[in-house]
PLY file of the C-alpha trace (Angstrom):
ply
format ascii 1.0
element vertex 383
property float x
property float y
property float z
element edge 382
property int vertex1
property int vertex2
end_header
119.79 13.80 119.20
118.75 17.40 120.57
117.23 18.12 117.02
114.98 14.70 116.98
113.85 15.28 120.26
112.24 18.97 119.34
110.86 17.16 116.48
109.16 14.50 118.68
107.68 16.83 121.31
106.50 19.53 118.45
108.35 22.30 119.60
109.28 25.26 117.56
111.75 27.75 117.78
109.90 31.60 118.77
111.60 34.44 116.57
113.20 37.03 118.68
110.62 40.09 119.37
113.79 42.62 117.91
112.96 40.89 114.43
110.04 42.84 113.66
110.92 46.19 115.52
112.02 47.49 112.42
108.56 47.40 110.41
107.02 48.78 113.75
109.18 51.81 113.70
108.40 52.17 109.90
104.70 52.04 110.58
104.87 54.87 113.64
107.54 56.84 111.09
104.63 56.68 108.31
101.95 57.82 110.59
104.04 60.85 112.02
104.71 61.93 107.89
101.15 61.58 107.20
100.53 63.92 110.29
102.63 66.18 109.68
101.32 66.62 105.53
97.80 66.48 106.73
98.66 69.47 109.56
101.21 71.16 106.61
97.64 71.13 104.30
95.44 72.46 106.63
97.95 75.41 107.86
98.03 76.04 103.40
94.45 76.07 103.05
93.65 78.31 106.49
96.80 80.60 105.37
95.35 80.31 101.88
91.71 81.38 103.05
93.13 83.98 105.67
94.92 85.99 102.29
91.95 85.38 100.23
89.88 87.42 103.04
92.24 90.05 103.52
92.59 90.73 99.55
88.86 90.84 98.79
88.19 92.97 101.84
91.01 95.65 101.43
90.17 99.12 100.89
93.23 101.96 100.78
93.62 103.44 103.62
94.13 106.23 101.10
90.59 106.61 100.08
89.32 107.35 103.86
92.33 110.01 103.91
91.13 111.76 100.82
87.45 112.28 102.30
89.10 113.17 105.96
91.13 116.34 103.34
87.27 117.26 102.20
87.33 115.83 98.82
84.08 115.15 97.34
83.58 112.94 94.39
80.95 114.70 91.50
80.05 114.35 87.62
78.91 116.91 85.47
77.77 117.01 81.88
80.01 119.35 79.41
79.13 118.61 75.93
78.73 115.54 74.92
80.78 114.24 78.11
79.75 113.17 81.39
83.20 113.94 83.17
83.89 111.95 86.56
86.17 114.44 88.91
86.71 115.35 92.39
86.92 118.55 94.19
88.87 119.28 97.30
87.84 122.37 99.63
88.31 125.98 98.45
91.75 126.67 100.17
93.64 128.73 97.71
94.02 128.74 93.90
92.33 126.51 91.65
94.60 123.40 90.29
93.56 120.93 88.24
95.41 117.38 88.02
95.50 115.47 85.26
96.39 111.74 85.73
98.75 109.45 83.43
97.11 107.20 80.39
95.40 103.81 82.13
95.32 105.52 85.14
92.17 107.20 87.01
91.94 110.40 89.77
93.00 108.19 92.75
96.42 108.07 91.15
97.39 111.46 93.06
95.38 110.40 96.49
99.04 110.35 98.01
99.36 113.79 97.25
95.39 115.03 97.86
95.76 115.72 101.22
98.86 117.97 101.30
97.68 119.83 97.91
94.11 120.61 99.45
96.26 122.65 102.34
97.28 125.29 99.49
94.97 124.99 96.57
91.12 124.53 95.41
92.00 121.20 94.06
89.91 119.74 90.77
91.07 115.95 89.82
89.41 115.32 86.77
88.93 111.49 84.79
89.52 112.74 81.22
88.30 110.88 78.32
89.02 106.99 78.21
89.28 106.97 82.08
88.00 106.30 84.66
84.00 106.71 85.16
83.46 109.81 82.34
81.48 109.01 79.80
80.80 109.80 76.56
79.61 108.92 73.06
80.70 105.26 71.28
82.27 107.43 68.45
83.82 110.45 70.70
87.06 111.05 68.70
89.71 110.08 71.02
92.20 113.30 69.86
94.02 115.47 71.74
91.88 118.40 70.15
88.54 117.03 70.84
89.90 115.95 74.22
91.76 119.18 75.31
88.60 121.13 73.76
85.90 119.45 76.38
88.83 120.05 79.19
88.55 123.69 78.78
84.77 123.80 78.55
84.99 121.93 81.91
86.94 124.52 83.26
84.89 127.32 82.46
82.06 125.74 83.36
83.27 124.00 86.84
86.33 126.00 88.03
85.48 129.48 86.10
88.65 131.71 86.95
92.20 130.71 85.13
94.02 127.91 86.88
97.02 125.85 87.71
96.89 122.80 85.97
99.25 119.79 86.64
99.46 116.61 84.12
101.36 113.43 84.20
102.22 111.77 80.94
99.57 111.72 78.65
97.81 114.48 81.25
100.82 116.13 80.58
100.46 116.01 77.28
97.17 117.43 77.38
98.23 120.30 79.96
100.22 121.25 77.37
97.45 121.68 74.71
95.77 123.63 77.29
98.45 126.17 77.38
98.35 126.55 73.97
95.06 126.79 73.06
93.11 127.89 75.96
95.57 130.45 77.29
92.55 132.23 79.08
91.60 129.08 80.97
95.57 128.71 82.81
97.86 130.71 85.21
100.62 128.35 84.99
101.29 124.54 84.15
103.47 121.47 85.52
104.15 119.32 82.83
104.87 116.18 85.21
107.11 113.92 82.64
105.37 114.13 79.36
106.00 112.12 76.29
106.68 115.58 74.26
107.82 114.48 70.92
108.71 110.80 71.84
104.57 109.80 71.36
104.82 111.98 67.91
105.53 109.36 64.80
107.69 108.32 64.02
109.54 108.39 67.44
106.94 106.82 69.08
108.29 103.30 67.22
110.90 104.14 69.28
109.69 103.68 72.49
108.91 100.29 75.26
105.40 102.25 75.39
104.18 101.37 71.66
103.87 97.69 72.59
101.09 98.39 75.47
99.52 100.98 72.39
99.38 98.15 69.99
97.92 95.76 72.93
95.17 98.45 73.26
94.82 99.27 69.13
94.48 95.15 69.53
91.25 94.93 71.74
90.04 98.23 70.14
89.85 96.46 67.09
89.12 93.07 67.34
85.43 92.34 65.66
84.99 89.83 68.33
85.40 92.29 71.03
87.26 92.01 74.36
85.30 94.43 77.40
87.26 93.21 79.86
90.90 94.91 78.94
92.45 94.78 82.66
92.49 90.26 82.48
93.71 91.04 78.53
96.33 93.70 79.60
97.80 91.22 82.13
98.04 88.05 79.23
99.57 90.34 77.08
102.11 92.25 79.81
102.77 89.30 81.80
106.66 89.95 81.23
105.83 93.58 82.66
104.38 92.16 86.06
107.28 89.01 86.27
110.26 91.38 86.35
107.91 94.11 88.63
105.65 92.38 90.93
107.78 88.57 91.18
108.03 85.76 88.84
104.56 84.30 87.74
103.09 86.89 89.18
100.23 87.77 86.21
98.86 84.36 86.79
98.33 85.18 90.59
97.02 88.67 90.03
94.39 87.55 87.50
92.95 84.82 90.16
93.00 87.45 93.45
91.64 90.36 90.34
88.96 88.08 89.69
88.24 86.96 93.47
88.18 90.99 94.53
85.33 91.67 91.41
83.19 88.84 93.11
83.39 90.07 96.36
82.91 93.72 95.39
80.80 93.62 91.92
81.12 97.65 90.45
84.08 98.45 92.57
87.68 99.12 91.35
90.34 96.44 91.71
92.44 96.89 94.05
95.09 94.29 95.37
96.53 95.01 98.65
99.56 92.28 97.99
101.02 94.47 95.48
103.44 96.90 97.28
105.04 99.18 94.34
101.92 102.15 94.71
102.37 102.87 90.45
101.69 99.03 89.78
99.02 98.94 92.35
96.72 101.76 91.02
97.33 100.90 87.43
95.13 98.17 88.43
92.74 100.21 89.63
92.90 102.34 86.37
93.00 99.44 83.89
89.65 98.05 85.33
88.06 101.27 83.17
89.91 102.19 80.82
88.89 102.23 76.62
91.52 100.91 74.87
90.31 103.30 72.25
92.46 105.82 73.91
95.88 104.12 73.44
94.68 102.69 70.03
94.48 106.60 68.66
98.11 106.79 69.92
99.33 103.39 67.91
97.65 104.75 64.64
98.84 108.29 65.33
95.24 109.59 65.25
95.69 111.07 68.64
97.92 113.91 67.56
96.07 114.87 64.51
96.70 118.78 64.44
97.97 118.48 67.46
101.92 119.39 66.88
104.03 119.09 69.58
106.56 121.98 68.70
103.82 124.20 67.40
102.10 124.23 70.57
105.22 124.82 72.69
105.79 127.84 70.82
102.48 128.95 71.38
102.54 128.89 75.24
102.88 132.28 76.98
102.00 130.83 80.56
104.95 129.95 82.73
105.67 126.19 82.29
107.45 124.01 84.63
108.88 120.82 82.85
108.96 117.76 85.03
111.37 115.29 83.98
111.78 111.73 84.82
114.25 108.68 84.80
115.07 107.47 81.41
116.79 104.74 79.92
117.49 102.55 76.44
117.00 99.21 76.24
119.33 96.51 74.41
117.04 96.81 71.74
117.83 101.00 71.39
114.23 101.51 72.51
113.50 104.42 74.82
112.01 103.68 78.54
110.92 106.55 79.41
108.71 109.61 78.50
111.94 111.25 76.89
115.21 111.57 76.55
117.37 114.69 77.24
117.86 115.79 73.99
113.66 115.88 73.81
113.56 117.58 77.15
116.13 120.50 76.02
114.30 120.43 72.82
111.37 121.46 75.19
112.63 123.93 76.77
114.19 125.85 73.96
110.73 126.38 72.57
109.10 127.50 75.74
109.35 131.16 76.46
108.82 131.21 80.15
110.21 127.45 81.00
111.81 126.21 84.12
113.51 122.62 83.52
113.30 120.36 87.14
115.55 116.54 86.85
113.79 114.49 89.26
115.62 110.82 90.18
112.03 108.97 89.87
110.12 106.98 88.15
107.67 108.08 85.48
104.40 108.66 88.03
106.85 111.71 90.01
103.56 111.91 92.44
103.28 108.39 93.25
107.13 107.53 93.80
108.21 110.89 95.33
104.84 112.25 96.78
106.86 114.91 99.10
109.08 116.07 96.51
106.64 116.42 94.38
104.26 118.78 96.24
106.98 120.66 97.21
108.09 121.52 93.81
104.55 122.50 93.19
104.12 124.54 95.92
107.90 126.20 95.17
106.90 127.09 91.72
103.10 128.01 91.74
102.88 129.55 94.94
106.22 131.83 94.40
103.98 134.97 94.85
104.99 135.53 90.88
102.13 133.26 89.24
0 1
1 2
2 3
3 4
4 5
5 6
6 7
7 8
8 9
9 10
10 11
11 12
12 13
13 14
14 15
15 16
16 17
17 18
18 19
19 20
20 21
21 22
22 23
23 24
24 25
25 26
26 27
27 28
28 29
29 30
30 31
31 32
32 33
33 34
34 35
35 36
36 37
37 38
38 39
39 40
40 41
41 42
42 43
43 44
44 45
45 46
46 47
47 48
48 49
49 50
50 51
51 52
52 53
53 54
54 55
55 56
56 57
57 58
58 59
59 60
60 61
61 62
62 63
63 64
64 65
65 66
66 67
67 68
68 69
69 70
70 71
71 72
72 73
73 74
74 75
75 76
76 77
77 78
78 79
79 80
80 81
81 82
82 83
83 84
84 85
85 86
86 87
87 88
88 89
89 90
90 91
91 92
92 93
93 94
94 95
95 96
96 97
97 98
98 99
99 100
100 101
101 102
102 103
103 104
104 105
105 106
106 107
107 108
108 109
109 110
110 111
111 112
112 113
113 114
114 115
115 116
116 117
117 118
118 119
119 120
120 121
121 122
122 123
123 124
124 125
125 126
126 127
127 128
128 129
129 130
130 131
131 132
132 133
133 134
134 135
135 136
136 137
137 138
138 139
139 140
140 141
141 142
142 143
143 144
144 145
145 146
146 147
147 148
148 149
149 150
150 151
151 152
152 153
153 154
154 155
155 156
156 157
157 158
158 159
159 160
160 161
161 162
162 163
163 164
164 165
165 166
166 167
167 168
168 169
169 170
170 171
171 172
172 173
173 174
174 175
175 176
176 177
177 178
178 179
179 180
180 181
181 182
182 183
183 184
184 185
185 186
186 187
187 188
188 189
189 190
190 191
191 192
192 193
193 194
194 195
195 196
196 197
197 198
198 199
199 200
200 201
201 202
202 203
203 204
204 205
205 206
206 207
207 208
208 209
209 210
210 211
211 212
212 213
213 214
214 215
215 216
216 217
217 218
218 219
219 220
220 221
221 222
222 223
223 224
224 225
225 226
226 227
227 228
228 229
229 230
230 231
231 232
232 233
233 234
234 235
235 236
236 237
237 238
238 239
239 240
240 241
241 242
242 243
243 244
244 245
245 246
246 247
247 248
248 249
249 250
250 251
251 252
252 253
253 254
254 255
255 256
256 257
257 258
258 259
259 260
260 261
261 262
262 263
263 264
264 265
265 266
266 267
267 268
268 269
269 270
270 271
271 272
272 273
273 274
274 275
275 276
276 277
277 278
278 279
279 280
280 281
281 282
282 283
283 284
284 285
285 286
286 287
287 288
288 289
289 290
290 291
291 292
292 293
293 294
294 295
295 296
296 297
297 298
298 299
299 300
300 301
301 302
302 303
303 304
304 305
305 306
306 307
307 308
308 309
309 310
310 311
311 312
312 313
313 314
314 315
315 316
316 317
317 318
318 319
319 320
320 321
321 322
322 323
323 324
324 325
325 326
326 327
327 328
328 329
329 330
330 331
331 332
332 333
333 334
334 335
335 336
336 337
337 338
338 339
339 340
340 341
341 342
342 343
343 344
344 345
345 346
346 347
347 348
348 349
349 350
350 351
351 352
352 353
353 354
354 355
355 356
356 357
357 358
358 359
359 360
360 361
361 362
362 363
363 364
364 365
365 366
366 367
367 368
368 369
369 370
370 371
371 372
372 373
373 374
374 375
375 376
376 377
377 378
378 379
379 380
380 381
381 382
């Protein structure tokens, strides 16, 4: 009878108010997710925008460091060449640097200041570096090369000097030595590729696949100006395994942001903390692939021997060498091996062999030692 009587008066049963708590917890539980994404997004784009400001504003702290030494940056025309270079204050002997292939003359600022304590210090861009110019059809060989060198240094530093090159530099020290006797007191060869950038050795070597990338854009009919964005395509395994994972990718979008912010000026990335990898940046921005193309066809070395020319040095020679290693795939990474470096020395006859544990730039990843074992060996009171 209870039921019929709720029927007849119209009554209805309420539902209990705990029946829909559920959906209203699941309503306040959506709007506390959607505040915490939309807060999550705007602390990404304001962290995003903060990075983006501090890479396209960065300068290195280096450069200010190298003016505060008394370096001045110059140009002067010697032949057909308008060579870039700087010059430090007139504190002792002259000694001229020599950078590594795609780098440029701010590859030794970590070492500027400390060398301009001791010497009259010359950093020179040479040929397919850098801002020197020169001729569309300049032959990019060691001859022509090491030929202008040695007019620059009669015409600029006019008194023999101490000259220092890394890598290729090095490579081109040591044509100095042996042709232009006159123009040198002594040289550091700072871990050249003697021998293993001769064919056919060079086949041999991790370094002919960033030669061929550069033979590549030298001769493509279409033509490619902007080698730094093709470098980091092609090397992209380089800058994964050095830099992190991906990492090309990023560096191309901040490379590109830093040019827009700073149209003429080198790249540089402040986000990159490995120095070498950092100011190879900086060096690829203006660099003619022209340069490594000679050494993929082997036109750089034409009558330039690399035995005949250590036999013809008389100066005192200090052989830098550098960590080495072969890959899985037998290939050598590194300027040479120790069988090239003792070939070295047996054809030098005044040469002093110095194992350094670094990495192929000696000045970038072991600044101190390496001004010290300049300083030991140049400023002996014998040279």
């Amino acid at each position: 009878m209870k039921q019929n009587e709720d029927n007849m008066t119209g009554s209805t049963a309420t539902p209990s108010k705990g029946l829909v708590r559920p959906r209203s917890r699941a309503k306040k539980a959506w709007i506390v997710v959607g505040a915490v994404v939309a807060l999550i997004a705007v602390a990404a784009v304001a962290t995003f925008v903060f990075v983006k400001h501090s890479v396209d504003t960065y300068v290195d702290p280096w450069a200010q460091k190298v003016v505060d030494a008394g370096y001045t940056e110059k140009t002067t025309q010697v032949n057909d060449v308008n060579f870039s270079y700087v010059e430090g204050p007139d504190n002792g002997p002259p000694l001229m640097l020599l950078h590594a292939q795609l780098m440029d003359w701010f590859d030794y600022s970590r070492v500027m200041p400390d060398l301009a304590e001791n010497y009259h210090v010359f950093v020179v861009d040479y040929q397919g570096h850098g801002d020197t110019t020169y001729p569309d059809d300049y032959p990019m060989t060691a001859n022509q090369i090491g030929t202008d060198l040695g007019a620059f240094m009669d015409q600029e530093i006019g008194e023999p000097a101490f000259v220092s090159g890394n890598s290729s530099g090095g490579l081109l020290t040591t044509w100095l030595a042996a042709n232009r006797p006159d123009a040198v007191r002594a040289v550091a060869l700072e871990d050249p590729p003697l021998f293993a950038s001769e064919y056919p050795e060079i086949k041999n070597t991790v370094a002919i696949k960033a030669f061929k990338s550069s033979y590549d854009v030298a001769n493509d009919a279409a033509g490619n100006d902007d080698f730094l964005m093709y470098w980091l395509d092609y090397n992209s395994a380089f800058f994964d395994t050095n830099v992190f994972p991906g990492s090309a990718t990023v560096i191309k979008y901040f490379a590109t942001s830093y040019r827009e912010a700073n149209p003429g000026e080198p790249v540089e990335l402040s986000f990159i903390s490995d120095d070498i990898i950092k100011l190879l940046m900086r060096g690829l921005e203006t660099y003619d692939p022209r340069f490594g193309a000679a050494f993929y066809d082997g036109s750089w070395n034409e009558g330039f021997d690399h035995a005949e020319a250590l036999e013809k040095i008389t100066a005192p020679t200090l052989l830098i060498h550098a960590n080495f290693e072969t890959t899985d795939e037998g290939l050598l990474n590194g300027a040479m091996d120790q069988e090239q470096a003792d070939r070295v020395m047996s054809l030098l006859s005044d040469g002093t062999y110095e194992r350094v544990d670094s990495e192929h730039v000696v000045h970038l990843d072991k600044p101190d030692e390496y001004v010290k074992i300049l300083n030991d060996y140049f400023l002996d009171g014998t040279k």
